[in-house]
TIKOL-632326 format. One line per field, with one value per atom (N, C-alpha, C): x, y, z; chain; residue number from 1. Coordinates in Angstrom, 2 decimals. Layout:
<pts>
c1 c(X  ...)
c2 c(Y  ...)
c3 c(Z  ...)
chain c(A  ...)
n c(NUM  ...)
</pts>
This chain:
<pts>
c1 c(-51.02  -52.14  -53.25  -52.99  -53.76  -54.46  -54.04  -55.07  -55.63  -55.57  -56.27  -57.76  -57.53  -58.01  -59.36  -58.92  -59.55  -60.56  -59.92  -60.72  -62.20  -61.86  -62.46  -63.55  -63.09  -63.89  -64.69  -64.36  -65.86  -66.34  -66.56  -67.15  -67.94  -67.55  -68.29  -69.42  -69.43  -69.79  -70.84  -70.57  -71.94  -72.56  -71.90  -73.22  -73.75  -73.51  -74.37  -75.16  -75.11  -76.44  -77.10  -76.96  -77.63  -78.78  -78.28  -78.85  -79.68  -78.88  -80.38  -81.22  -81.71  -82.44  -83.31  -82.73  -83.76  -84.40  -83.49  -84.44  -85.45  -85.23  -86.23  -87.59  -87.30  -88.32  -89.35  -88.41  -88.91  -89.80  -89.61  -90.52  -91.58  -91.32  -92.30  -93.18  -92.53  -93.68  -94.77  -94.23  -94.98  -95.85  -95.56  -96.82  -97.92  -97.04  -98.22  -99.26  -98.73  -99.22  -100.17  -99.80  -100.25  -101.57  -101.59  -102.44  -103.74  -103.22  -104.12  -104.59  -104.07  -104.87  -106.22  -105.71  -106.87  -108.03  -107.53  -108.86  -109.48  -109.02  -109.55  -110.58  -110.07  -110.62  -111.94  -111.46  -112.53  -113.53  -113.02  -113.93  -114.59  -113.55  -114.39  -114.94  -114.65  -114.76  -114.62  -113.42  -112.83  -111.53  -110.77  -109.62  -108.89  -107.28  -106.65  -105.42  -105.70  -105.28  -103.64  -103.15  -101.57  -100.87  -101.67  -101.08  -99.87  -100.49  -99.70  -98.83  -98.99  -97.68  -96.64  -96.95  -96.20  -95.49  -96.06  -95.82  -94.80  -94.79  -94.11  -92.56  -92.62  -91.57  -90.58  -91.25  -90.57  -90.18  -90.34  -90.06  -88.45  -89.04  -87.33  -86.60  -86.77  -85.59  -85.10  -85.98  -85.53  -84.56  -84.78  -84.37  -82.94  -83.00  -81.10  -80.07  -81.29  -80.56  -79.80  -81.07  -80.64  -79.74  -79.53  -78.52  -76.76  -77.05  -75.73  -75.48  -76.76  -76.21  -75.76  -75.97  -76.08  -75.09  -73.74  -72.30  -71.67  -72.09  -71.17  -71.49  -72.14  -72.30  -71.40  -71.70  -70.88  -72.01  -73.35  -74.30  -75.05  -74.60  -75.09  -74.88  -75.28  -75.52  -74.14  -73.36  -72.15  -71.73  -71.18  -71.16  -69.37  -69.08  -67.48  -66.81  -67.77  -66.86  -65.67  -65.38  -64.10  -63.01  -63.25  -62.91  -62.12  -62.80  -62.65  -61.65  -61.24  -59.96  -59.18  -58.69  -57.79  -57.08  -55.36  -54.98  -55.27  -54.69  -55.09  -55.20  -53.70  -53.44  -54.26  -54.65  -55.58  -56.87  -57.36  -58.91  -58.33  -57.79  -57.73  -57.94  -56.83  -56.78  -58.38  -58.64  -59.93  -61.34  -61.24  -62.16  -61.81  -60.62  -60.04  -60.89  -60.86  -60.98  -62.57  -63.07  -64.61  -64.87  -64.40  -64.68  -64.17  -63.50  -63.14  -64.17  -64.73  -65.75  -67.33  -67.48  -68.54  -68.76  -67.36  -67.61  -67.38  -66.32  -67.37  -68.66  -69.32  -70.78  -71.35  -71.01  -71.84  -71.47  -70.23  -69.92  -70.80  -70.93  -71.75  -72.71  -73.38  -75.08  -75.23  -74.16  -74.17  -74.25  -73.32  -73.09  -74.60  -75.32  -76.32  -77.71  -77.07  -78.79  -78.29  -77.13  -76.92  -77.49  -77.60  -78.31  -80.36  -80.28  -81.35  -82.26  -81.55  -82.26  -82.85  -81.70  -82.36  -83.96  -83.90  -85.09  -86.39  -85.85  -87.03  -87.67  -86.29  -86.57  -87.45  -88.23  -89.44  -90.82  -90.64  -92.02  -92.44  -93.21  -93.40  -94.60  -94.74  -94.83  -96.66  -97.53  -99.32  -100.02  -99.64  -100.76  -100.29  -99.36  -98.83  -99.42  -99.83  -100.33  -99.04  -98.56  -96.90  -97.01  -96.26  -95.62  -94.46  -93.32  -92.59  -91.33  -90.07  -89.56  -89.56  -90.15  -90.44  -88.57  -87.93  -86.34  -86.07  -86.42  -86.49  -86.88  -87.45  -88.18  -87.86  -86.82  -86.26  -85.04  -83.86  -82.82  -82.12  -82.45  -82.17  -81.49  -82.87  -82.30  -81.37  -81.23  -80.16  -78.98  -78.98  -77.65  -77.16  -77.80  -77.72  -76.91  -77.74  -77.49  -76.20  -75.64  -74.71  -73.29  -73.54  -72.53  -72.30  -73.03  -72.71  -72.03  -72.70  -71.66  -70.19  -69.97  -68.95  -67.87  -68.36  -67.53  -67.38  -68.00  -67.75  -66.60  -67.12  -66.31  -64.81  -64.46  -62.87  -62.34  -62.84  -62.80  -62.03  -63.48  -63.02  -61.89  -61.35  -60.66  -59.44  -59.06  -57.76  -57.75  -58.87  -59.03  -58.12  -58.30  -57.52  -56.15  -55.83  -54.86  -53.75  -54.57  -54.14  -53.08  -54.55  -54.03  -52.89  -53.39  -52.19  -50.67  -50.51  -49.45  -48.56  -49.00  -48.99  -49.34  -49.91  -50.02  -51.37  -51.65  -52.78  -53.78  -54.59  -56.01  -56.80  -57.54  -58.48  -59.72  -60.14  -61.45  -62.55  -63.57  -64.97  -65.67  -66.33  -67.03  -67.74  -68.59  -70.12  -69.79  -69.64  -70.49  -71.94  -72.48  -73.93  -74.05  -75.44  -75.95  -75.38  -74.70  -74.47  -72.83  -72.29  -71.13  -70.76  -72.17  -71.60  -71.22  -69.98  -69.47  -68.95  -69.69  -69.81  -70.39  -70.34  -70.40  -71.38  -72.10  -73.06  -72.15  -71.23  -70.55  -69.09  -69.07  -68.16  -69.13  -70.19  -71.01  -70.54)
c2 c(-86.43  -86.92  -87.48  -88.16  -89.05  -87.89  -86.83  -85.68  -85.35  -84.50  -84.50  -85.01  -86.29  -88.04  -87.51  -87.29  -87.55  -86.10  -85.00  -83.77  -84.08  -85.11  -85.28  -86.18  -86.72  -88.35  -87.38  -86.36  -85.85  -84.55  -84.46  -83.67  -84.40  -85.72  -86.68  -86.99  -86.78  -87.55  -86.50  -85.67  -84.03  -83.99  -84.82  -84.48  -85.46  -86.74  -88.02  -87.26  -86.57  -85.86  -85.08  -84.90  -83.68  -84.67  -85.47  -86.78  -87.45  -87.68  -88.75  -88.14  -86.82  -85.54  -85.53  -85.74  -85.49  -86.60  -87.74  -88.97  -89.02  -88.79  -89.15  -88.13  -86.73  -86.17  -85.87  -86.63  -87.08  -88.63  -89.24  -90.86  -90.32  -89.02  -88.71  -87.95  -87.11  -86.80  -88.06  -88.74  -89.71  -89.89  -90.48  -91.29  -89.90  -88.72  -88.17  -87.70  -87.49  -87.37  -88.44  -89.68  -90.89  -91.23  -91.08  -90.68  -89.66  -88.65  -87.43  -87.86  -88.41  -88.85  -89.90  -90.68  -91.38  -91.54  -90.52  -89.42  -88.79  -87.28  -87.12  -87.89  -89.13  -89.95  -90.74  -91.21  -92.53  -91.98  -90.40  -90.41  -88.86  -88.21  -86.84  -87.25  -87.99  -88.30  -87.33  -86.84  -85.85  -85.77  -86.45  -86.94  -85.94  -85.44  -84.44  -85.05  -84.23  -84.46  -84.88  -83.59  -83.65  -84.42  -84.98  -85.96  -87.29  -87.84  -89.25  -89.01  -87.53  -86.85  -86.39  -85.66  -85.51  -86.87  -87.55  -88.89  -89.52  -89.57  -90.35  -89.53  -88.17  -87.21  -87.43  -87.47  -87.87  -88.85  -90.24  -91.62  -91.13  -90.45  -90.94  -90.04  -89.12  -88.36  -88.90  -89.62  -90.38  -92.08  -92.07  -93.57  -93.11  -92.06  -91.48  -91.31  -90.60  -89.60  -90.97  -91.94  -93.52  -94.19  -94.78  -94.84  -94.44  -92.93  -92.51  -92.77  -92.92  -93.36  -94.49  -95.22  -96.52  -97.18  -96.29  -96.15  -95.72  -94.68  -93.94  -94.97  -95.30  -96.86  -97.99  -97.80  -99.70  -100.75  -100.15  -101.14  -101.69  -101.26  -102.00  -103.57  -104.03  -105.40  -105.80  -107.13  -107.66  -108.97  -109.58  -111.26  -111.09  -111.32  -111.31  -112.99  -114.01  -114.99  -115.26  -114.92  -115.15  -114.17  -112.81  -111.80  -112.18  -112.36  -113.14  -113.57  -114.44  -115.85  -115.28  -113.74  -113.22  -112.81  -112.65  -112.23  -110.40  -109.50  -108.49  -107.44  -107.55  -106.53  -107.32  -108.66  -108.64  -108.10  -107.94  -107.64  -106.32  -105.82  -103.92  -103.71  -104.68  -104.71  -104.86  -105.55  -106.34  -104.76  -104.14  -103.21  -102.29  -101.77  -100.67  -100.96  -101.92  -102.12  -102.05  -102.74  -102.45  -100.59  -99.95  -98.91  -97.83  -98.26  -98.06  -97.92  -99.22  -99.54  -99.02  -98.49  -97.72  -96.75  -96.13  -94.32  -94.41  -95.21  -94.99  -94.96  -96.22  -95.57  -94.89  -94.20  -92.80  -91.58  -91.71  -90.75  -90.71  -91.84  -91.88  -91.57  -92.10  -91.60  -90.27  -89.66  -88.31  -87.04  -87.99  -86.96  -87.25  -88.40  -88.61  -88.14  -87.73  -86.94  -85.51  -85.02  -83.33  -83.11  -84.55  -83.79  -83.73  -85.00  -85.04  -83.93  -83.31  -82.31  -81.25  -80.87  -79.71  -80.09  -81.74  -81.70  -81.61  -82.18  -82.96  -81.63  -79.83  -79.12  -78.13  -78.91  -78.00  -78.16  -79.49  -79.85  -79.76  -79.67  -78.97  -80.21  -80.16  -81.06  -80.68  -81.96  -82.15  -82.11  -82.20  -82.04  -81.22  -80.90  -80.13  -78.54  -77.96  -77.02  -75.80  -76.03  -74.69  -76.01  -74.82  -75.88  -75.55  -76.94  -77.14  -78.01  -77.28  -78.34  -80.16  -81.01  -82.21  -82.86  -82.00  -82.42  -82.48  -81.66  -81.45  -82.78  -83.91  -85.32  -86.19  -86.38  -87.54  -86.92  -86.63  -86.61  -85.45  -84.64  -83.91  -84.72  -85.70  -86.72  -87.22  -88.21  -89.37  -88.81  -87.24  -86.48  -86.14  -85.76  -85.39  -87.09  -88.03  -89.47  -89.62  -89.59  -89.90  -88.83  -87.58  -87.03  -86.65  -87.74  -87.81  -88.91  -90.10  -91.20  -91.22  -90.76  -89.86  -89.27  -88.33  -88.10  -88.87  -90.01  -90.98  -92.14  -92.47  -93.10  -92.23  -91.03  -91.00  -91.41  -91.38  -91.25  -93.01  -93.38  -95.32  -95.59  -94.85  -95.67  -94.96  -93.80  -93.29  -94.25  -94.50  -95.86  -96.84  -97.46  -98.70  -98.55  -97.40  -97.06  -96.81  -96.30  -95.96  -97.46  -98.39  -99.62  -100.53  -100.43  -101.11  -100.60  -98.90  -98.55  -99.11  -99.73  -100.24  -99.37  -98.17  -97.37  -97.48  -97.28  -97.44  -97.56  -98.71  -98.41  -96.98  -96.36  -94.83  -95.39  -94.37  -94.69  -94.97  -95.60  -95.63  -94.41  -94.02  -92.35  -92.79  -93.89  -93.70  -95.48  -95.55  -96.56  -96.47  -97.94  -97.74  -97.77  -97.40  -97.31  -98.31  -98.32  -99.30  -99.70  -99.27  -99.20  -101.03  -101.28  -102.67  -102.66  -103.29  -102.90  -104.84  -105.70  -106.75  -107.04  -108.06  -108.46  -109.57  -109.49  -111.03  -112.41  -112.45  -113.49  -113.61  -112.75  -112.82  -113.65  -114.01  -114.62  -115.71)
c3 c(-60.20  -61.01  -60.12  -58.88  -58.38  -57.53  -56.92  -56.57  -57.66  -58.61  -59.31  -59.87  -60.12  -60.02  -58.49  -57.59  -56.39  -56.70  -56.72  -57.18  -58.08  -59.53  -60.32  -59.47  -59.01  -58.40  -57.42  -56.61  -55.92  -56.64  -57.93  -59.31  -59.08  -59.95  -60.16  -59.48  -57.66  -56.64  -56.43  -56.74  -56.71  -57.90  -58.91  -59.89  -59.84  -59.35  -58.73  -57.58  -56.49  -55.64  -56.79  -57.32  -58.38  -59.06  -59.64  -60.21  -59.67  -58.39  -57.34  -57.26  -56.74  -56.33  -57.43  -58.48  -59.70  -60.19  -59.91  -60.37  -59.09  -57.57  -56.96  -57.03  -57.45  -57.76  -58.94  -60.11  -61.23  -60.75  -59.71  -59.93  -59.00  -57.91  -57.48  -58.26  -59.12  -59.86  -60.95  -61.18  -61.76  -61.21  -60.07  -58.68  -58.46  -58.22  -57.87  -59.37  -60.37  -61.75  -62.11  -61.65  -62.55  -61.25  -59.77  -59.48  -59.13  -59.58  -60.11  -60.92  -62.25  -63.12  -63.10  -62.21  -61.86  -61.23  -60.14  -59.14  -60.37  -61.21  -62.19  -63.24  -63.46  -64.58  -63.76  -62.25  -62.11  -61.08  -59.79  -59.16  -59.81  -60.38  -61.09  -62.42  -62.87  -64.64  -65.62  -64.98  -65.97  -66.14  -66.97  -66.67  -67.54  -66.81  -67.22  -68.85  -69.64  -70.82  -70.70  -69.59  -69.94  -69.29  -68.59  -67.21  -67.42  -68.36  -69.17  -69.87  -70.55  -71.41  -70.56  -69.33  -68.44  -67.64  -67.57  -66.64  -67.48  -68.71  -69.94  -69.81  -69.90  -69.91  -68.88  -67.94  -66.27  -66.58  -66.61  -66.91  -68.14  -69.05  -69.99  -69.24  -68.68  -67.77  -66.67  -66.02  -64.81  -65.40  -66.86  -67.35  -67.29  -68.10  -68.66  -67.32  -66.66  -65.43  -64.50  -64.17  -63.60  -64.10  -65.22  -66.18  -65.51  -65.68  -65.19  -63.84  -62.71  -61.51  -61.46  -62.26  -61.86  -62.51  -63.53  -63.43  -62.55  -62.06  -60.92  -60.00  -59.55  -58.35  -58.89  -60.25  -60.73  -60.33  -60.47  -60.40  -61.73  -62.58  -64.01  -63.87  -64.60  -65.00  -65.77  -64.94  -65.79  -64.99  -65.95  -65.27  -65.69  -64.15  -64.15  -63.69  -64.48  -63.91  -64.85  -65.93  -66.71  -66.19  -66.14  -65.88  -64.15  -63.16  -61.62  -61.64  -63.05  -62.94  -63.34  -64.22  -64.16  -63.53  -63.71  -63.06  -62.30  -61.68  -61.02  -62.85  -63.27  -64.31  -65.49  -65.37  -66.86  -66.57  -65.57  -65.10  -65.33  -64.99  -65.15  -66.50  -67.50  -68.78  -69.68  -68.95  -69.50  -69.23  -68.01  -67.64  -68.51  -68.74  -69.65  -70.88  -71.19  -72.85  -73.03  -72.17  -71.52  -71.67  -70.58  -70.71  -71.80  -72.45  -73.63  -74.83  -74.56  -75.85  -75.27  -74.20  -73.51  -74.08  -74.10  -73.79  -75.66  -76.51  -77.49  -77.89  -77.24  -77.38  -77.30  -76.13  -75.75  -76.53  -77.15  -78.19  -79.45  -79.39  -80.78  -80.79  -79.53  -79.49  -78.95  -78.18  -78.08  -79.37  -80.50  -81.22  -82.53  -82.04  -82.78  -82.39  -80.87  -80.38  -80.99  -80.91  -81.20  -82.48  -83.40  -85.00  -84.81  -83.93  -84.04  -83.15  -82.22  -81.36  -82.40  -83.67  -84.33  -84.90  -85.41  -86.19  -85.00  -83.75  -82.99  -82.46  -82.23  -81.54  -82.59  -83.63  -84.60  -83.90  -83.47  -82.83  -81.56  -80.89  -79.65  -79.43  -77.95  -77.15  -77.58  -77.27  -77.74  -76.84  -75.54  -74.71  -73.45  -73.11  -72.36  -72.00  -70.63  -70.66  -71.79  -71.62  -72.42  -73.48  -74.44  -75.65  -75.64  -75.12  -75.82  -76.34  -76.97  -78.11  -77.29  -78.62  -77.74  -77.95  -78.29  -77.69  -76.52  -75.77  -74.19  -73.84  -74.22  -73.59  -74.33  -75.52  -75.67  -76.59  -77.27  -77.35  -75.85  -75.82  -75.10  -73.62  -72.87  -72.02  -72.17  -73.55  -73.64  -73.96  -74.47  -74.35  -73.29  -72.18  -70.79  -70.10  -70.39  -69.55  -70.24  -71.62  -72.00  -71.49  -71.64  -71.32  -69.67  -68.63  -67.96  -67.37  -68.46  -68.52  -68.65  -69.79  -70.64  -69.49  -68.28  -67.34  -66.69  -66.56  -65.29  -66.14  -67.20  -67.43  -68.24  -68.32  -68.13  -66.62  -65.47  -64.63  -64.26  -64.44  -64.76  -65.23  -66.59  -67.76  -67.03  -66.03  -65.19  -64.21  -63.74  -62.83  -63.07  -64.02  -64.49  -65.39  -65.98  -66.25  -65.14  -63.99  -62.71  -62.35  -62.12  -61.77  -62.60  -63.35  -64.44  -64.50  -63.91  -63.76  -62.35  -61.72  -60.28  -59.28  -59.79  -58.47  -57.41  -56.18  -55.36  -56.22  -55.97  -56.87  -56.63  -56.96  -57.24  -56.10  -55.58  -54.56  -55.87  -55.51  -55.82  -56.11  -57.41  -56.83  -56.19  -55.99  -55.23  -54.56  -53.22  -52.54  -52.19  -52.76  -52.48  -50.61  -50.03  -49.43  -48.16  -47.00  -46.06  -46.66  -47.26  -48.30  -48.74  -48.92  -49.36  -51.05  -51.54  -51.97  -52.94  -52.10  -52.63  -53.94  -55.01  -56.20  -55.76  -56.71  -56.57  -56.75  -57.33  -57.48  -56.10  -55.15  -54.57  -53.01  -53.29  -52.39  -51.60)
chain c(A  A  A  A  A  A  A  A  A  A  A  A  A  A  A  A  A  A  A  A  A  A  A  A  A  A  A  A  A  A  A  A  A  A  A  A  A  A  A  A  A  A  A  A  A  A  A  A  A  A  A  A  A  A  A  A  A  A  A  A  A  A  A  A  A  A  A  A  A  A  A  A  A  A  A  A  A  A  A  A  A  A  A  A  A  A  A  A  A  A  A  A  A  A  A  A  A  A  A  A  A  A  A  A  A  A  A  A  A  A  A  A  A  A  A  A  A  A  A  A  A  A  A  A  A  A  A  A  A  A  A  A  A  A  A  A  A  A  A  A  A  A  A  A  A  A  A  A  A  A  A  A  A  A  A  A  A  A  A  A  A  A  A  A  A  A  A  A  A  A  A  A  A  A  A  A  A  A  A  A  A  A  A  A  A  A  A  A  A  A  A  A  A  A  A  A  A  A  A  A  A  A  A  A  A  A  A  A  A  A  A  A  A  A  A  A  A  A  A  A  A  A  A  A  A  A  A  A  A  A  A  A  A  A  A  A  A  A  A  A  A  A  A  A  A  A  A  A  A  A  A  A  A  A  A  A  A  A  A  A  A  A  A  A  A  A  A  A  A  A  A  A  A  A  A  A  A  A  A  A  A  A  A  A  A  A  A  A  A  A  A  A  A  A  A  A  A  A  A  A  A  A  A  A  A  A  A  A  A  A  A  A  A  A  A  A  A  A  A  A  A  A  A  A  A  A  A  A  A  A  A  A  A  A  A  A  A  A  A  A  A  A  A  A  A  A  A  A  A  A  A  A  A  A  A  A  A  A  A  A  A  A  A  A  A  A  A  A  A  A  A  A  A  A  A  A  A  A  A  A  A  A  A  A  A  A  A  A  A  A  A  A  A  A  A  A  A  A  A  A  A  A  A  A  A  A  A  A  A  A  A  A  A  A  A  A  A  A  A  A  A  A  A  A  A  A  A  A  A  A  A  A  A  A  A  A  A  A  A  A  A  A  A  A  A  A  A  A  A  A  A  A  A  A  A  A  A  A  A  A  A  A  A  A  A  A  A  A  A  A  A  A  A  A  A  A  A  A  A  A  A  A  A  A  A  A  A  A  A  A  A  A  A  A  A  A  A  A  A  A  A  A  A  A  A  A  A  A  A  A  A  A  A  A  A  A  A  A  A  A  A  A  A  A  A  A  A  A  A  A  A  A  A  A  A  A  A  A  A  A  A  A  A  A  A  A  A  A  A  A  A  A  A  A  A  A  A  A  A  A  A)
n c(1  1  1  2  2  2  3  3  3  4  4  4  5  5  5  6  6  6  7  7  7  8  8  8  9  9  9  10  10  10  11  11  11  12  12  12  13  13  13  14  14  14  15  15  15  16  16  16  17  17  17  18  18  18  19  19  19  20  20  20  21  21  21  22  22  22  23  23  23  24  24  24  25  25  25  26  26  26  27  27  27  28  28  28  29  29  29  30  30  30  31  31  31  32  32  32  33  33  33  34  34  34  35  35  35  36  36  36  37  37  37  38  38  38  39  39  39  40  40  40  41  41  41  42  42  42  43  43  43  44  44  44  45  45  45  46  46  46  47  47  47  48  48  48  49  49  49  50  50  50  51  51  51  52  52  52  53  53  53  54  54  54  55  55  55  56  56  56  57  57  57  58  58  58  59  59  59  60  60  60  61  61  61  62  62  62  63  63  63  64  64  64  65  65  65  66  66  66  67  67  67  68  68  68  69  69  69  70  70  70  71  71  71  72  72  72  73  73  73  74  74  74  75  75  75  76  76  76  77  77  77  78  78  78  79  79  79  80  80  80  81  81  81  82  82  82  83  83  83  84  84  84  85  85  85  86  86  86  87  87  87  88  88  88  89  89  89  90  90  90  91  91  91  92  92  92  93  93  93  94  94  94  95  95  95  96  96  96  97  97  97  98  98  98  99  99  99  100  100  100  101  101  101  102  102  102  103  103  103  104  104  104  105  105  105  106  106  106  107  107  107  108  108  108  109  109  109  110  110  110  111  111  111  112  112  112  113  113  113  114  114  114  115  115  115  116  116  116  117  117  117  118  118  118  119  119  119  120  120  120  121  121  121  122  122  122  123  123  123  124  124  124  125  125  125  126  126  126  127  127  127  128  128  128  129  129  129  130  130  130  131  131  131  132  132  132  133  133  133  134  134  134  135  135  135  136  136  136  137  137  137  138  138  138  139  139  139  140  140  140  141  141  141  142  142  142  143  143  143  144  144  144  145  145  145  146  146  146  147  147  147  148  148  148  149  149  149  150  150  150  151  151  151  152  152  152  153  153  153  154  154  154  155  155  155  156  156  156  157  157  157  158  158  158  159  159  159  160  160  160  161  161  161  162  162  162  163  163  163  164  164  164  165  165  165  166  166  166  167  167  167  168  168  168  169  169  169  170  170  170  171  171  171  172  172  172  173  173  173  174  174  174  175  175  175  176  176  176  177  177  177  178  178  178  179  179  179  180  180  180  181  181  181  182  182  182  183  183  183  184  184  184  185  185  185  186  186  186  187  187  187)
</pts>
């Protein structure tokens, strides 16, 4: 199982490069969009229509896409001082149940963007040189961010099932950068 486990964990770890790649070329496109726009507007005075629609598009794709990195890191936002004073198997217990009540969420809102894509995919995008479905720029994303959550966290919840069985804890998919790997509260 625990190969397996490890197989999955560098899936995981390639569709996190897949992800970074796209969020960093999605914020570059912003910068360079959101300043075109402004050359256009303040020194040509002719400012390009699709620019802010485009800039807006980038932004919720880069929100979802970030989102999921920023599970696969374990860099979301969470205050573990109750959690800390547990013992080893209640903190596993305690994350399980956590990631438990996650990936329901993302089920839900997954299976709530799939209705809404049909209606959203009638309307087509307003200022864009092409038209089109404006699903592509907001359910479409948060289905993408979610069902990539969705893989990361089975991944988690074998994690701690892992642990709770007593066996070796599971690697990390993603150490951040310099592999610090510290908690704000372990200061």
């Amino acid at each position: 199982m625990t190969g397996t486990l490890d197989v999955y964990r560098r899936v995981l770890a390639g569709v996190a490069a897949v992800e970074r790649v796209l969020v960093v070329v999605l914020l570059l496109n912003i910068i360079v969009n959101i300043g075109t726009q402004v050359f256009s507007r303040y020194v040509l005075g002719n400012p390009l229509v699709w620019v802010e629609e485009l800039a807006t598009y980038s932004f919720i794709w880069a929100t979802f896409l970030g989102a999921s990195l920023g599970l696969k890191y374990g860099r979301h936002v969470k205050i573990e001082s109750f959690v800390g004073r547990l013992p080893p198997a209640g903190q596993a217990m305690l994350r399980l149940l956590v990631w438990i009540a996650v990936l329901a969420i993302c089920l839900t809102l997954m299976r709530a963007c799939w209705t809404v894509m049909g209606i959203e995919g009638r309307r087509t995008s307003i200022s864009l040189p092409i038209e089109l479905p404006i699903s592509l720029f907001f359910s479409v994303p948060l289905f993408t961010g979610m069902a990539s959550m969705t893989a990361t966290l089975v991944y988690l919840i074998a994690a701690e099932i892992t642990a709770l069985a007593g066996a070796a804890p599971l690697a990390p998919i993603l150490v951040p950068a310099g592999g610090d790997t510290k908690h704000y509260d372990d200061v």
